[in-house]
NULUMRO-620990 format. One line per field, with one value per residue: x, y, z of N, C-alpha, C in turn; residue number from 0; residue in three letters. Coordinates in nm, 2 decimals. Layout:
n_x	(X  ...) .
n_y	(Y  ...) .
n_z	(Z  ...) .
ca_x	(X  ...) .
ca_y	(Y  ...) .
ca_z	(Z  ...) .
c_x	(X  ...) .
c_y	(Y  ...) .
c_z	(Z  ...) .
nr	(NUM  ...) .
rest	(ALA  ...) .
***
This chain:
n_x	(-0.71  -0.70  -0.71  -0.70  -0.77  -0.74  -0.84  -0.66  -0.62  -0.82  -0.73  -0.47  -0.40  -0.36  -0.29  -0.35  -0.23  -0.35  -0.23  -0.33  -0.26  -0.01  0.21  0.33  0.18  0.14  0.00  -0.15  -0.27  -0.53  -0.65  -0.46  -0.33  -0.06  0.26  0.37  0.59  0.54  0.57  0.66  0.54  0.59  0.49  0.64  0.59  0.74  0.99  1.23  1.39  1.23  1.14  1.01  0.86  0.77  0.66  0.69  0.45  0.19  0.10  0.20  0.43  0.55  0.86  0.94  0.95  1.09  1.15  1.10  1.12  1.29  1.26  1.38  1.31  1.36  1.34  1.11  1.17  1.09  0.91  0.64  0.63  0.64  0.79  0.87  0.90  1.02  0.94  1.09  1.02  1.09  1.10  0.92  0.93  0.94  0.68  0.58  0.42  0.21  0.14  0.25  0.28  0.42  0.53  0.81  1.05  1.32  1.58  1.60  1.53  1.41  1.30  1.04  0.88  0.64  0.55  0.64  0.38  0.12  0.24  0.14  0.14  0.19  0.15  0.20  0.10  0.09  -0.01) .
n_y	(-12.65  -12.80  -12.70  -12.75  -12.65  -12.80  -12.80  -12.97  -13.04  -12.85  -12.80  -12.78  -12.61  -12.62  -12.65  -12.81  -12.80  -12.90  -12.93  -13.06  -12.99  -12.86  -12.63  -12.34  -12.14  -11.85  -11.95  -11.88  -11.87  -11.79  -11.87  -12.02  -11.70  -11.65  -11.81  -12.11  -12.33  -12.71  -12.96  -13.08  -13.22  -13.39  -13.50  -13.63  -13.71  -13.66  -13.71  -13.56  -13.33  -13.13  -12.80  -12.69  -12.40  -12.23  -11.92  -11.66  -11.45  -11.28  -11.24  -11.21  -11.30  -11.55  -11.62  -11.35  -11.36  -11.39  -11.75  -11.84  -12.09  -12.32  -12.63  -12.90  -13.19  -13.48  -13.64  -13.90  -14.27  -14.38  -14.66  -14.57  -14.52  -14.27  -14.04  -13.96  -13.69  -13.60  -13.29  -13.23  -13.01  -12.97  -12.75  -12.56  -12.31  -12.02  -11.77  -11.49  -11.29  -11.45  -11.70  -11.87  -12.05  -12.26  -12.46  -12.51  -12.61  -12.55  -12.42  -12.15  -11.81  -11.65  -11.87  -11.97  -12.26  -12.49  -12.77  -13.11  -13.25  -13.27  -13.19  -13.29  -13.15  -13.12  -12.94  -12.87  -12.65  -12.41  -12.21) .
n_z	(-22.23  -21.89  -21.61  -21.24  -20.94  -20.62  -20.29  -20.08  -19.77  -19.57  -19.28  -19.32  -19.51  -19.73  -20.10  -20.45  -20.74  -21.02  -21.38  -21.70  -21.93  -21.94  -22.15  -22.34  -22.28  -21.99  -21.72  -21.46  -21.09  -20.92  -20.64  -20.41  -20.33  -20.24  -20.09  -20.07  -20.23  -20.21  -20.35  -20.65  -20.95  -21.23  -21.57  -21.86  -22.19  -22.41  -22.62  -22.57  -22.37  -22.12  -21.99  -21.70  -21.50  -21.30  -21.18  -20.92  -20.96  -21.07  -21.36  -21.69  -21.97  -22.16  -22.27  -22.15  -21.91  -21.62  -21.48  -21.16  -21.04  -21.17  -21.36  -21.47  -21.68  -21.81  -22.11  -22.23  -22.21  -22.43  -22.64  -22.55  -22.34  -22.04  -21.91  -21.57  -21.31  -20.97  -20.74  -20.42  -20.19  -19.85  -19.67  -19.85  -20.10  -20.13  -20.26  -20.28  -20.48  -20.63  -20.82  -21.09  -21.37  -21.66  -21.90  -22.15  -22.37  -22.35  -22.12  -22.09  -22.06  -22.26  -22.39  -22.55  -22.71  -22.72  -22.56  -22.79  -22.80  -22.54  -22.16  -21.81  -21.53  -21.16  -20.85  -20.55  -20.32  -20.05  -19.79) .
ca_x	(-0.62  -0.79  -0.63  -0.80  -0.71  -0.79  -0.75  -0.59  -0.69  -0.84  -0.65  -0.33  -0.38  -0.28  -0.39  -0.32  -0.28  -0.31  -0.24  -0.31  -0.19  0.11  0.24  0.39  0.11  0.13  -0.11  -0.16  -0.33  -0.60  -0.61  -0.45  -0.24  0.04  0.25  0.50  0.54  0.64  0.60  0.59  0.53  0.60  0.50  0.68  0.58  0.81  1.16  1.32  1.36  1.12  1.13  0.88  0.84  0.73  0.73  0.64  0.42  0.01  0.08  0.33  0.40  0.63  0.97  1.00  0.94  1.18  1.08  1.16  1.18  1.29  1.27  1.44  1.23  1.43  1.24  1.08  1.29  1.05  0.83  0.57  0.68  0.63  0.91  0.81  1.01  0.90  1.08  0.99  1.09  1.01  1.03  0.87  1.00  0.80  0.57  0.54  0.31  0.14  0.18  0.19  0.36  0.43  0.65  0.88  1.16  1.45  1.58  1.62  1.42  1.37  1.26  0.87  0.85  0.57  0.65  0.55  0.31  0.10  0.30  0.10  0.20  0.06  0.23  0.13  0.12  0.00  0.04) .
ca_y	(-12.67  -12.86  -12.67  -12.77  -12.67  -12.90  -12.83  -13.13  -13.03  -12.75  -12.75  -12.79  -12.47  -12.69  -12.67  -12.95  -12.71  -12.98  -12.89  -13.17  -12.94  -12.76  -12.54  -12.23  -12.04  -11.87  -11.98  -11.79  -11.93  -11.73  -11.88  -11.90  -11.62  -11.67  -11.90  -12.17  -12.48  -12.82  -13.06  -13.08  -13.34  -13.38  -13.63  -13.57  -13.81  -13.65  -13.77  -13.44  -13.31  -13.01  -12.70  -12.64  -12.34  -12.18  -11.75  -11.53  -11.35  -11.27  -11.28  -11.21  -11.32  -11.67  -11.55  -11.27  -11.36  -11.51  -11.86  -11.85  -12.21  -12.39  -12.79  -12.97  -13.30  -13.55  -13.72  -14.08  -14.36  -14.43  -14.75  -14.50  -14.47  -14.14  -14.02  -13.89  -13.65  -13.51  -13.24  -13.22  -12.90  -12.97  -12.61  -12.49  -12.22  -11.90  -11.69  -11.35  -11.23  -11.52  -11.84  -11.85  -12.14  -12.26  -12.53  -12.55  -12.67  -12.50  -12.34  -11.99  -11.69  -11.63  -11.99  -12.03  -12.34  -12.57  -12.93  -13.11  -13.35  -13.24  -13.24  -13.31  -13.09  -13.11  -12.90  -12.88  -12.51  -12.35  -12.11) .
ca_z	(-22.12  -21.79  -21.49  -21.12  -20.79  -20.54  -20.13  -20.02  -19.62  -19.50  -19.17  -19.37  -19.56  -19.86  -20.26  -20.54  -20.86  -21.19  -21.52  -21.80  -22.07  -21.95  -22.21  -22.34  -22.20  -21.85  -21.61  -21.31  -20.99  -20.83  -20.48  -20.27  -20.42  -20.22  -19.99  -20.09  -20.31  -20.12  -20.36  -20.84  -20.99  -21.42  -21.65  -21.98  -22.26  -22.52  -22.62  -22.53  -22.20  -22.13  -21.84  -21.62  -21.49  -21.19  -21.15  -20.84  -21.00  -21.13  -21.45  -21.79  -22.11  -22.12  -22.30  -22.10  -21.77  -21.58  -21.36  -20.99  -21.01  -21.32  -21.33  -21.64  -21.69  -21.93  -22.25  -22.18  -22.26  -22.57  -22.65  -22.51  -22.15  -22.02  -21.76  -21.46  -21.23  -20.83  -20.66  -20.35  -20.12  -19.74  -19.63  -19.88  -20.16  -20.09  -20.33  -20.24  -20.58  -20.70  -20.82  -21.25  -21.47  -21.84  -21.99  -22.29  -22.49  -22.30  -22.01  -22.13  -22.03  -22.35  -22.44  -22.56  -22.79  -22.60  -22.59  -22.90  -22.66  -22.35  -22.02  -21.69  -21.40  -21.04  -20.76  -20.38  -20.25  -19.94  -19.62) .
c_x	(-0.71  -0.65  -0.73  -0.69  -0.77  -0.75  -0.76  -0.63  -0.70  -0.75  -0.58  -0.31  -0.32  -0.38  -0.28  -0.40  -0.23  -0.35  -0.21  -0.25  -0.11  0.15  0.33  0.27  0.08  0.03  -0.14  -0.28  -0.37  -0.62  -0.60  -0.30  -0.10  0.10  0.37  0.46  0.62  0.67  0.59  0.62  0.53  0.59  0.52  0.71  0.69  0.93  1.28  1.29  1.28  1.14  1.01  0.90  0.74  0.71  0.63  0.59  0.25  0.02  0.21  0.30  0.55  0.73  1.01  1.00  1.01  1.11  1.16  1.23  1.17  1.35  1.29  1.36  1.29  1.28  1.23  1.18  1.21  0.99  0.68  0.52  0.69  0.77  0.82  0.90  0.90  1.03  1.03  1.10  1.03  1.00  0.97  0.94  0.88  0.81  0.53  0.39  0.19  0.25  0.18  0.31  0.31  0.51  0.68  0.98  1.30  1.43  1.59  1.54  1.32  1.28  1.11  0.82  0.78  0.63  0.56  0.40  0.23  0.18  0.12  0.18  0.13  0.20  0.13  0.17  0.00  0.06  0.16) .
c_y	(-12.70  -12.80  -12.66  -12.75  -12.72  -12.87  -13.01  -13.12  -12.90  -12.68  -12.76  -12.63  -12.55  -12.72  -12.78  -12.84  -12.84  -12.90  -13.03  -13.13  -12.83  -12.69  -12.42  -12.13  -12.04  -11.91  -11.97  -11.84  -11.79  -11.71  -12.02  -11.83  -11.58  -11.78  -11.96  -12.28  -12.56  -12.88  -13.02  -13.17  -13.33  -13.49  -13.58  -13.70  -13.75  -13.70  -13.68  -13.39  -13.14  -12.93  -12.65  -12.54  -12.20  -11.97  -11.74  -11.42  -11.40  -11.30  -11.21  -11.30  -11.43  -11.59  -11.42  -11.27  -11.46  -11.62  -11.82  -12.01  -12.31  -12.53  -12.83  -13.15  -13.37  -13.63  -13.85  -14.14  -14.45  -14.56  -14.69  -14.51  -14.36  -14.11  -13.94  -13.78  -13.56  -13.44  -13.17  -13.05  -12.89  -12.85  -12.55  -12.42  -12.13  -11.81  -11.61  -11.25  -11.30  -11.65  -11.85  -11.98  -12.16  -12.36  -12.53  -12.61  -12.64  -12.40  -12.17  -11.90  -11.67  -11.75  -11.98  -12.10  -12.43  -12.69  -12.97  -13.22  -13.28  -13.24  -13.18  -13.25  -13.08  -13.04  -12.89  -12.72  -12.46  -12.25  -12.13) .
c_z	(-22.00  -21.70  -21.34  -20.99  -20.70  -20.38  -20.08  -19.82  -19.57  -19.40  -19.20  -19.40  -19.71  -20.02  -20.34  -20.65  -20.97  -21.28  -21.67  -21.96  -22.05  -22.09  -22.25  -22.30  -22.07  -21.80  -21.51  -21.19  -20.93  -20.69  -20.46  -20.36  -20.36  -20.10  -20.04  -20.15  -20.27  -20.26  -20.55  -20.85  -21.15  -21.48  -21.76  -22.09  -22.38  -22.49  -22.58  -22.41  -22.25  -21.97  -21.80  -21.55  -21.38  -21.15  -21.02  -20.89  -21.07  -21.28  -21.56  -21.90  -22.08  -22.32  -22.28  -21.99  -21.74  -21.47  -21.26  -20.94  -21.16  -21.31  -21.44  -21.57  -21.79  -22.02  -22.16  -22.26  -22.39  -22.51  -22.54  -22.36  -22.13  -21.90  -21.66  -21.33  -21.09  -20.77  -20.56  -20.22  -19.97  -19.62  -19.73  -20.02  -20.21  -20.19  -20.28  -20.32  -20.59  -20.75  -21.00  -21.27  -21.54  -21.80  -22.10  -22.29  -22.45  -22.19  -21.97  -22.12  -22.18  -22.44  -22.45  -22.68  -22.69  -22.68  -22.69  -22.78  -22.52  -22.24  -21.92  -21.61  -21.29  -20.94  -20.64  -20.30  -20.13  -19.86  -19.58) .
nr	(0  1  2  3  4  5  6  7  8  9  10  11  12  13  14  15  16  17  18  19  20  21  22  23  24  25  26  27  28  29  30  31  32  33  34  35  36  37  38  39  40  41  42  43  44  45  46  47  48  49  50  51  52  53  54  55  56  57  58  59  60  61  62  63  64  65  66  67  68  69  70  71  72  73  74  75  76  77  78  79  80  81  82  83  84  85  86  87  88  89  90  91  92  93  94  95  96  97  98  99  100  101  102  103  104  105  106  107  108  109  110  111  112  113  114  115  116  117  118  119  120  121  122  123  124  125  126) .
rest	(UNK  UNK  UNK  UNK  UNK  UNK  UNK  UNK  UNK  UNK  UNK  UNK  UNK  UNK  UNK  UNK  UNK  UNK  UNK  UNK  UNK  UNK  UNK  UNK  UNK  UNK  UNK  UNK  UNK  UNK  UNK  UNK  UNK  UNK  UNK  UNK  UNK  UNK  UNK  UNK  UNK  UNK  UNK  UNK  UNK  UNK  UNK  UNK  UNK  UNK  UNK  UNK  UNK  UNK  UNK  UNK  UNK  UNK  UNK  UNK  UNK  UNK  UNK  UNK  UNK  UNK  UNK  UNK  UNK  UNK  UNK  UNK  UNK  UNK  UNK  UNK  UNK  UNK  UNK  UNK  UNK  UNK  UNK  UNK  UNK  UNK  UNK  UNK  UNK  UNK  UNK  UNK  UNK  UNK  UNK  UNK  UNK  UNK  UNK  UNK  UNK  UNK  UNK  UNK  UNK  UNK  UNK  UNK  UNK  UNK  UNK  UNK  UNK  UNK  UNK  UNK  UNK  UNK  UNK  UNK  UNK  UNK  UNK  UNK  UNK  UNK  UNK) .
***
């Protein structure tokens, strides 16, 4: 799994968290360990739609922890077009714990089948 945080501008107060192998395993962000997420971004090459997954929280085990923000991503339209979905939130949606996400297979707490395929996730969090 290749996961990079990137500050996008110092004076913003703003990080660029990618993940090129989203997953059913959590992935908890170190810093900045809390704040709000403007912007996600999903590339989902499979033919089934897949949830992305967002928690307020350091860390947990993916089918017991519930997301704070759960984004349903539809399957590509095939001939190996990937879909793409952005959800952008211009106040914010604030992170008290931490910052941790996963993807799977469904939207259910309980859900942890990873997608059969990589997903790409990039979100925009800061102050």
């Amino acid at each position: 799994m290749t996961v990079t945080v990137t500050i996008i501008e110092p004076n913003l107060g703003k990080s660029l968290v990618r993940d090129t192998n989203a997953n059913n395993v959590l992935t908890g962000i170190a810093s900045p360990s809390t704040g709000s997420v403007y912007m996600v971004n999903v590339i989902n090459p499979n033919a089934t739609a897949v949830y992305f997954k967002l928690a307020d929280a350091n860390s947990g085990s993916v089918g017991t922890i519930a997301g704070d923000l759960v984004l349903k991503v539809s399957g590509s339209a095939g001939g190996g077009v990937a879909n793409q979905a952005n959800f952008v939130f211009p106040e914010g949606v604030r992170f008290f714990t931490g910052f941790s996400h996963w993807c799977v297979t469904a939207a259910a707490e309980a859900a942890a089948v990873a997608p059969a395929s990589p997903i790409t996730a990039s979100y925009v969090i800061g102050a």
